[in-house]
KEKE-3310 file (N, C-alpha, C; in steps of 0.2 Angstrom, whole numbers, plus 5000, padded with zeros to 4 digits):
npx = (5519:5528:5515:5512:5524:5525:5512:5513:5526:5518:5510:5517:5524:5512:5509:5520:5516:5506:5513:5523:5519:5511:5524:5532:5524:5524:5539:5538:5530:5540:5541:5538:5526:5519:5524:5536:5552:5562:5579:5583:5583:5582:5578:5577:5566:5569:5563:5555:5543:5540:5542:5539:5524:5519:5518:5524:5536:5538:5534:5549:5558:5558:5561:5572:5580:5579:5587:5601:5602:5603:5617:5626:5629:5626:5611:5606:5595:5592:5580:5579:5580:5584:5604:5607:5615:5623:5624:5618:5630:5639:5637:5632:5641:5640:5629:5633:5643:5633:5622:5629:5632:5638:5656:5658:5646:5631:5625:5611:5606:5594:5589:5579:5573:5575:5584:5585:5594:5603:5614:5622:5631:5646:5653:5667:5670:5662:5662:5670:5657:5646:5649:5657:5655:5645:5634:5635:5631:5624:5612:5609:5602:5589:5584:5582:5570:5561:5562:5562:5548:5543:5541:5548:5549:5548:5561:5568:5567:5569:5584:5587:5586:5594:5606:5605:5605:5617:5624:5619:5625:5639:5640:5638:5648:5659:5655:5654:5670:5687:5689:5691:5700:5705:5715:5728:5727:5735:5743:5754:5754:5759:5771:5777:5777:5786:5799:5802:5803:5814:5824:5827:5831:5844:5850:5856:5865:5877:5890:5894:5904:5904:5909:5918:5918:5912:5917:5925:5915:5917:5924:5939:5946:5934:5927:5928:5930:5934:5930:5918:5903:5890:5878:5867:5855:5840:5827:5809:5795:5779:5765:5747:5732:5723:5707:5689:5675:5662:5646:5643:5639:5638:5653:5661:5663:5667:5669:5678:5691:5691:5679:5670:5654:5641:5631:5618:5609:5591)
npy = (5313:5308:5305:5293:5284:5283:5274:5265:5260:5255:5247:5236:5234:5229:5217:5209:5211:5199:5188:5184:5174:5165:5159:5159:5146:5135:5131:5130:5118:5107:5103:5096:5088:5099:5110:5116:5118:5105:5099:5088:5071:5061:5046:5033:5019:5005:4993:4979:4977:4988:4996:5007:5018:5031:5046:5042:5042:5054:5060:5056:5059:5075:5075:5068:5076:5089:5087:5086:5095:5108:5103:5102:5090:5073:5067:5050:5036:5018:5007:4990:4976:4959:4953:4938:4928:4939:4950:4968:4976:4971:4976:4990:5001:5001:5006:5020:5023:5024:5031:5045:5052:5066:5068:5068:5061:5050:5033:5021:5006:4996:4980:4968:4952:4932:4932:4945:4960:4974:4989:5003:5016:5027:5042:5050:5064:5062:5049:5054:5058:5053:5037:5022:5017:5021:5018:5005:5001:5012:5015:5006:4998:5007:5007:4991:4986:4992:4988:4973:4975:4978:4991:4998:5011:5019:5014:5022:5035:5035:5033:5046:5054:5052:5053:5066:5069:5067:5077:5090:5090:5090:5100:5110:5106:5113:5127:5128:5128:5135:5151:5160:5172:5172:5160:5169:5177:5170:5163:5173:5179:5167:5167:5178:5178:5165:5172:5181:5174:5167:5176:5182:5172:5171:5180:5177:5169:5174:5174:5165:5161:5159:5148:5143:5129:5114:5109:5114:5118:5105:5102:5100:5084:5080:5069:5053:5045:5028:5014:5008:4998:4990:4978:4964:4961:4951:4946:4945:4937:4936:4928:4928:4924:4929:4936:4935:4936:4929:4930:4942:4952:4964:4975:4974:4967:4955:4959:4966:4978:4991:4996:5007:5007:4998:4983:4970:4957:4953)
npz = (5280:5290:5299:5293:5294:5307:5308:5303:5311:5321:5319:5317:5329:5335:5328:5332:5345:5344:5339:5350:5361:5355:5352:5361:5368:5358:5363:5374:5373:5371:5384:5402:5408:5417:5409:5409:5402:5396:5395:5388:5384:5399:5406:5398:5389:5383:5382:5376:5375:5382:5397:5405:5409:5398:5407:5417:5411:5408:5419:5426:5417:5422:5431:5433:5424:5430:5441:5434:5428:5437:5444:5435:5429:5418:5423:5425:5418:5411:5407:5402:5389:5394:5393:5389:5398:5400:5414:5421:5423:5415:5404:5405:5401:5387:5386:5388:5380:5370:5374:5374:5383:5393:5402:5415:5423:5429:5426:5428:5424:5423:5418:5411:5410:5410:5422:5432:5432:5441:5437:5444:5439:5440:5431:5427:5436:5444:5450:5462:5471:5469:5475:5477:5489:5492:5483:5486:5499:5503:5492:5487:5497:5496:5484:5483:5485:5480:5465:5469:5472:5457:5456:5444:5440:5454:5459:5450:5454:5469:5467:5459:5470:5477:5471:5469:5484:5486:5479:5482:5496:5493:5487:5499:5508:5501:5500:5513:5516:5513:5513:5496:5499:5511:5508:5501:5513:5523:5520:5518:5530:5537:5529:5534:5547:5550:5542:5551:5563:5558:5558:5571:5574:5568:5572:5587:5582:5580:5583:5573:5559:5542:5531:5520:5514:5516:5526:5535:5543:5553:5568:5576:5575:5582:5576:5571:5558:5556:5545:5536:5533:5521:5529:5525:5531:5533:5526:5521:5513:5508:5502:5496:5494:5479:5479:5472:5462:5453:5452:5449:5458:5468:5473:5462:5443:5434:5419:5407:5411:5424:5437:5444:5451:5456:5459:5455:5457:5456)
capx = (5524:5529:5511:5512:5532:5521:5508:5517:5529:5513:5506:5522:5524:5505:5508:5524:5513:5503:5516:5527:5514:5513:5530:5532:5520:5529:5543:5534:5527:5546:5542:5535:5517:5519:5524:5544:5557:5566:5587:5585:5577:5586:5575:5577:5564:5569:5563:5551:5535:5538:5542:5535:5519:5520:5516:5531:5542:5538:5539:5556:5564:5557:5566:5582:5582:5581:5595:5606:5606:5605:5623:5629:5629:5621:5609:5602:5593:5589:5577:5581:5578:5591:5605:5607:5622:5623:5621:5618:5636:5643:5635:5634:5646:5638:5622:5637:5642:5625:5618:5633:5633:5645:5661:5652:5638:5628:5621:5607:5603:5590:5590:5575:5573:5574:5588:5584:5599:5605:5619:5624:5640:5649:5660:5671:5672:5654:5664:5670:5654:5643:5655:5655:5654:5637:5631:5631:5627:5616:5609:5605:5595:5584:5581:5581:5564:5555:5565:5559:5541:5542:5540:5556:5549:5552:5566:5574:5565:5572:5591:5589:5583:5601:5611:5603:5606:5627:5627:5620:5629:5645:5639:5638:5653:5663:5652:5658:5675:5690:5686:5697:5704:5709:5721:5732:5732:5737:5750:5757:5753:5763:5779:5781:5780:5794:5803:5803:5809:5822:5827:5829:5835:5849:5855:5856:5870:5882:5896:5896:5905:5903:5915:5919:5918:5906:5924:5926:5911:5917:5928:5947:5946:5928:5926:5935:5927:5937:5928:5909:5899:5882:5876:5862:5853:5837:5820:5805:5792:5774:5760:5740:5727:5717:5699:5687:5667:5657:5642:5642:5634:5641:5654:5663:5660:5670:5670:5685:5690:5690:5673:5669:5650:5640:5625:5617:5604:5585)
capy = (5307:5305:5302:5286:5281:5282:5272:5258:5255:5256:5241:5230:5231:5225:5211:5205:5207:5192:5182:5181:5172:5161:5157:5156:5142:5131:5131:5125:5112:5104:5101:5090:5091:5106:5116:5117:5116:5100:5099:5083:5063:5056:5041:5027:5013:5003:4984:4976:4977:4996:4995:5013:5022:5040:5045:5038:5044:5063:5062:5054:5064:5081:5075:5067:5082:5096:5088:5086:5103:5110:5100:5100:5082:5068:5058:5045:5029:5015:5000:4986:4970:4957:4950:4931:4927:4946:4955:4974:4977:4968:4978:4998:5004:5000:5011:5025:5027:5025:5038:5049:5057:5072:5064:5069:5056:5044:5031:5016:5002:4991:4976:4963:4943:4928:4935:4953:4963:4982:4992:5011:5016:5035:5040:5056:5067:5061:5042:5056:5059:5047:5033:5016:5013:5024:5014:4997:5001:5017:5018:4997:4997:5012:5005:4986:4984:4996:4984:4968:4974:4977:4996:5002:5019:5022:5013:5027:5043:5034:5033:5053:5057:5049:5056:5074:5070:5069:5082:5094:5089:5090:5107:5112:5106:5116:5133:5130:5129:5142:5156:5160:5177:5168:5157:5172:5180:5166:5162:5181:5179:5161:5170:5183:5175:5165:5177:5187:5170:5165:5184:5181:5164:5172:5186:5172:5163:5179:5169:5159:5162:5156:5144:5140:5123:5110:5104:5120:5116:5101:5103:5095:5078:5076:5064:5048:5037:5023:5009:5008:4994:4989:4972:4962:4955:4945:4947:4943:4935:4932:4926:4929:4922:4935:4935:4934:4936:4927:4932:4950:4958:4968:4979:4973:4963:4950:4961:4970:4985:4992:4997:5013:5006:4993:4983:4965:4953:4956)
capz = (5279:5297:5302:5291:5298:5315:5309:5302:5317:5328:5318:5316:5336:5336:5325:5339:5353:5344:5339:5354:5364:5350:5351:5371:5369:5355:5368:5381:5372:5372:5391:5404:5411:5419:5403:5410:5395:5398:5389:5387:5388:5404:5406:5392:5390:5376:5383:5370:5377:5388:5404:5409:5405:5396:5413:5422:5410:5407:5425:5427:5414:5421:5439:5432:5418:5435:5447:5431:5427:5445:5447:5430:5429:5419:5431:5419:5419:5407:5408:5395:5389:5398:5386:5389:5400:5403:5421:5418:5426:5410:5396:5406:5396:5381:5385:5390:5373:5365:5376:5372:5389:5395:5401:5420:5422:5432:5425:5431:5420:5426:5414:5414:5408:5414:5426:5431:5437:5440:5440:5444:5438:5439:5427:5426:5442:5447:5456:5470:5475:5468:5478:5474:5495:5494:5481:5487:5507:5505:5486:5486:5501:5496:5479:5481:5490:5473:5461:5471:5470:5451:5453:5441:5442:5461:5458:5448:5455:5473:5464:5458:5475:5480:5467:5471:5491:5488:5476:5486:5502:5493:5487:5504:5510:5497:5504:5519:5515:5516:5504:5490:5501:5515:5507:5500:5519:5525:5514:5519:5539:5538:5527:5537:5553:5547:5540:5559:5566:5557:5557:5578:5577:5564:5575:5591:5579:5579:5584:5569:5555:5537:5529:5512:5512:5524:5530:5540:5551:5558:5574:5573:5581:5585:5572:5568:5556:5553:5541:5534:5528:5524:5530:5526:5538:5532:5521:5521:5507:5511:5497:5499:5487:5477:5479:5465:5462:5446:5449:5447:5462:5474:5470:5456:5441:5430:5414:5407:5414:5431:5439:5450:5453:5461:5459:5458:5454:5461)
cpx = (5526:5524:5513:5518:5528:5518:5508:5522:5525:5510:5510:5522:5516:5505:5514:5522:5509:5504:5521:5524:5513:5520:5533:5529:5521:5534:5542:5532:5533:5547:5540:5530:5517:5520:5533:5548:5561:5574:5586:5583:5584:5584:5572:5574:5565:5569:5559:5545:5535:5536:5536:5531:5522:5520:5521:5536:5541:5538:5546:5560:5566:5562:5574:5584:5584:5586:5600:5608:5605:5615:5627:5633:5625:5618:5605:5600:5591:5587:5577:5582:5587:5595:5604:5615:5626:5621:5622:5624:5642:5642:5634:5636:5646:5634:5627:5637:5637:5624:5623:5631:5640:5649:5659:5646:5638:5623:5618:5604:5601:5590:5583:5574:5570:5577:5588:5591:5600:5612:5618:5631:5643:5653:5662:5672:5666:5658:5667:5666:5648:5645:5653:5653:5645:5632:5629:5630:5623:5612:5605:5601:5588:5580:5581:5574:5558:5556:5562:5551:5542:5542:5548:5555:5550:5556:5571:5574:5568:5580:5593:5590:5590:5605:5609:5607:5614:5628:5628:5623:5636:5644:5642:5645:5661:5659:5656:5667:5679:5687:5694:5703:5707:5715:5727:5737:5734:5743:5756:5758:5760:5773:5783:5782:5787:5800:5804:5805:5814:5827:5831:5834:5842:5853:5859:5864:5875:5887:5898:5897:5904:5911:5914:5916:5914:5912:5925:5921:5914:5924:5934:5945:5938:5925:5929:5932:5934:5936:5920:5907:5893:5883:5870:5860:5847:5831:5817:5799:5785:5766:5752:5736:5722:5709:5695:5678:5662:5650:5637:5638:5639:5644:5660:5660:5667:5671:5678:5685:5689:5683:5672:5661:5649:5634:5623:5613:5596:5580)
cpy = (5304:5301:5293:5281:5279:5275:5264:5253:5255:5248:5233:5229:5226:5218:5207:5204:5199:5188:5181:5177:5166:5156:5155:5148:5137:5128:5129:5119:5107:5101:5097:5093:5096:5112:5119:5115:5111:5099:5093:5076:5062:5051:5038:5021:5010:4997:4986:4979:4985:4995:5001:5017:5029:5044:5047:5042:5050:5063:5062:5059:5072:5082:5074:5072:5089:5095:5087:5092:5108:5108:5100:5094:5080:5064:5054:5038:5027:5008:4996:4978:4966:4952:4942:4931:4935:4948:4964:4977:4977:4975:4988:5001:5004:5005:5018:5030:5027:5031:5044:5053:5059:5066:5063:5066:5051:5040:5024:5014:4997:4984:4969:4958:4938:4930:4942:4955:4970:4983:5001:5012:5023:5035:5049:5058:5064:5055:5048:5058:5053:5040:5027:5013:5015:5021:5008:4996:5007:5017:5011:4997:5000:5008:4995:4982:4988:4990:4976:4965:4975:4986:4999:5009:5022:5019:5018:5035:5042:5038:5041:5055:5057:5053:5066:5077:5072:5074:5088:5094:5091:5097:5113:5113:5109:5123:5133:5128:5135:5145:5157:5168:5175:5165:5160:5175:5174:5162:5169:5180:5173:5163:5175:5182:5169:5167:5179:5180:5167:5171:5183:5175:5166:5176:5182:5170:5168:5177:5166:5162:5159:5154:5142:5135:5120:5110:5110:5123:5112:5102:5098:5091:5077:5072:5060:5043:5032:5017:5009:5002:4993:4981:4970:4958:4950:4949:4941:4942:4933:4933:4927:4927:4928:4933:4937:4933:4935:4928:4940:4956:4958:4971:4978:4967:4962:4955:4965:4976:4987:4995:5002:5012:4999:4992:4975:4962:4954:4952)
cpz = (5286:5299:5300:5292:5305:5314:5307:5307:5320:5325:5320:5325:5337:5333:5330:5343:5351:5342:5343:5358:5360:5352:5357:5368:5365:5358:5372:5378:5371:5378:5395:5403:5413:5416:5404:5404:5398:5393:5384:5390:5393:5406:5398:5394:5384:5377:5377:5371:5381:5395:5409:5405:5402:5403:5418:5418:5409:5414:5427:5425:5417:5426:5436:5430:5424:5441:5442:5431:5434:5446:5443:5427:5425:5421:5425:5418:5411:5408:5400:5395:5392:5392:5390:5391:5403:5408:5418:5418:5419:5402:5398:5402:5389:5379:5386:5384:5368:5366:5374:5378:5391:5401:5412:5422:5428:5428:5429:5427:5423:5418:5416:5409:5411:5421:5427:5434:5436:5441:5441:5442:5436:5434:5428:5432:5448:5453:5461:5473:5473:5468:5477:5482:5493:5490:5482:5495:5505:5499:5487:5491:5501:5488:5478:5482:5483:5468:5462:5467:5462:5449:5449:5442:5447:5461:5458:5451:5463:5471:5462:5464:5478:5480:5470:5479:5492:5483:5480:5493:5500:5491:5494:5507:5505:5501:5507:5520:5515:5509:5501:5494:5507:5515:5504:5508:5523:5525:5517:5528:5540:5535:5532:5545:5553:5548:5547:5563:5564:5560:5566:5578:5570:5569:5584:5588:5575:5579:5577:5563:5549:5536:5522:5510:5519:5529:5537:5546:5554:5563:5574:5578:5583:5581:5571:5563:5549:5546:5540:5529:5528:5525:5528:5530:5536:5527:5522:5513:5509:5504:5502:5493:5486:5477:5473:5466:5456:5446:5447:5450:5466:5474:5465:5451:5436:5422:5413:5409:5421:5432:5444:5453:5457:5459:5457:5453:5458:5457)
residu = (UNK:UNK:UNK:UNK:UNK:UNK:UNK:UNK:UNK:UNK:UNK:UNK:UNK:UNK:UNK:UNK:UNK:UNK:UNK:UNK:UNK:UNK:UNK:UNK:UNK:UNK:UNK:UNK:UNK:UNK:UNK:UNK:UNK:UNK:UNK:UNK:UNK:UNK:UNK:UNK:UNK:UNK:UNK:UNK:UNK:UNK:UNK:UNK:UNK:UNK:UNK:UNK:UNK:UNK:UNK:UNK:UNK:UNK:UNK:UNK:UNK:UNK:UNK:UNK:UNK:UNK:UNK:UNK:UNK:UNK:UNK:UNK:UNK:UNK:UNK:UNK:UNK:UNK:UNK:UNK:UNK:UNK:UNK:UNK:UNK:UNK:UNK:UNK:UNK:UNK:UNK:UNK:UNK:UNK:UNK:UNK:UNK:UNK:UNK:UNK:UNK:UNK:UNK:UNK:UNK:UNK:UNK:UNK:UNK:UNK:UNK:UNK:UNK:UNK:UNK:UNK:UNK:UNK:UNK:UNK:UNK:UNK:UNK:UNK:UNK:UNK:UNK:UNK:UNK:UNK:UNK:UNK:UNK:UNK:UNK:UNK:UNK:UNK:UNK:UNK:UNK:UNK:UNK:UNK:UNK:UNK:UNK:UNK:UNK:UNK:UNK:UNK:UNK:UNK:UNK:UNK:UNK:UNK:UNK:UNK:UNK:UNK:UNK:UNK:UNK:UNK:UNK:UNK:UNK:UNK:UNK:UNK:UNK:UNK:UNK:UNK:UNK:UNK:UNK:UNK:UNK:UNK:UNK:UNK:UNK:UNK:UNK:UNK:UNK:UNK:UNK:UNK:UNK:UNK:UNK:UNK:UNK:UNK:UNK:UNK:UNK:UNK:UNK:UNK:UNK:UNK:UNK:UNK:UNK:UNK:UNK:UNK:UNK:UNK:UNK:UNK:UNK:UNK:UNK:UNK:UNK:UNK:UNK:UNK:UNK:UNK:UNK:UNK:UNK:UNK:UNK:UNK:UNK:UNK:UNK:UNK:UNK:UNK:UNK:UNK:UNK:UNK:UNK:UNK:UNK:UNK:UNK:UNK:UNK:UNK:UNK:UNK:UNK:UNK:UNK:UNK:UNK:UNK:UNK:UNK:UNK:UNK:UNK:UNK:UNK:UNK)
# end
């Protein structure tokens, strides 16, 4: 009886060695070219005609999909037909809520037509590192020369390259920061020094007695305040024209709502 107890879990192991392998291999086929698991598409072509090949985009996604989750951010692009009367800048926040991206995101909406334009635009915690300065002096210059030529694809695999470069910078700069133990004994070092000077600077002021009332600090006659008023003496009023930008490049745009990115025509 036993032998056959034996001889049955001996086979059932044998039958999981040949279906785990099996099943590794279905899971990988969710991935890019190289057979890596990817979360999730971050690169949307959805022009008419297909801006980027298969190619382009199992590359793109495999890059945007490994600095997102390396930073736990969405970095995200999307190339799309242009509306009519619309700069990218205008309509972003449309592809925001479509893609349904974590509240943490960057996104890069290339838009083409007769008028091509792009934006970038952070939303959540991302505009303090993904900064509206960095994108229209340092992001714009690295991607306006790809976008020119027609390449959208190093456009955006540039634009990742960016986003990955202040992430981990700011990563760094959080490392090198005070550590979480520090700022207890320093908190203790700063009270008890203190504490040991006032302690000195109390016994100094032996002479001085407490008083009831404030009134019995102040010394008889060394004050006399007779009358008190306030005066007005003048004011000043000075006007400035608001400045203003219609065609929706540089770092704001004409649409509703405030704007944390930046971006153009091309």
């Amino acid at each position: 009886m036993k032998k056959r107890i034996l001889a049955v879990i001996f086979l059932i192991a044998i039958c999981f060695m040949f279906v785990l392998p099996v099943f590794a291999s279905d899971l990988s086929a969710s991935g890019d070219a190289s057979g890596n698991a990817i979360s999730k598409q971050r690169v949307h072509d959805v022009t008419t005609l297909g801006t980027l090949d298969e190619y382009q985009l199992t590359t793109l996604n495999a890059k945007l999909d490994e600095i997102s989750m390396t930073h736990n951010v969405d970095i995200e692009a999307v190339i799309a037909d242009a509306v009519d009367g619309y700069d990218a800048g205008y309509i972003i926040n449309d592809y925001y809520y479509w893609m349904e991206l974590e509240e943490d995101s960057v996104l890069f909406l290339i838009t083409l037509g007769e008028i091509n334009s792009y934006w970038i635009e952070p939303y959540g915690d991302a505009i303090d590192v993904v900064t509206q300065d960095r994108i229209n002096n340092e992001v714009k210059d690295e991607i306006l020369p790809y976008l020119s030529d027609g390449d959208y694809a190093g456009a955006i695999s540039v634009y990742a390259d960016c986003c990955n470069s202040y992430y981990s910078s700011s990563r760094s700069g959080e490392d090198n920061g005070v550590s979480g133990f520090m700022v207890p004994c320093s908190l203790l070092a700063g009270t008890g020094g203190s504490f040991a000077y006032m302690s000195g600077a109390k016994r100094k002021l032996s002479t001085v007695t407490s008083k009831s009332t404030a009134k019995g600090y102040v010394r008889e006659n060394s004050m006399n305040l007779h009358n008190s008023n306030d005066v007005f003496l003048y004011s000043r009023v000075s006007k400035s024209s608001r400045s203003s930008s219609s065609d929706g490049s540089g770092g704001s745009r004409s649409s509703s709502g405030g704007s944390n990115g930046g971006g153009g025509r091309f």
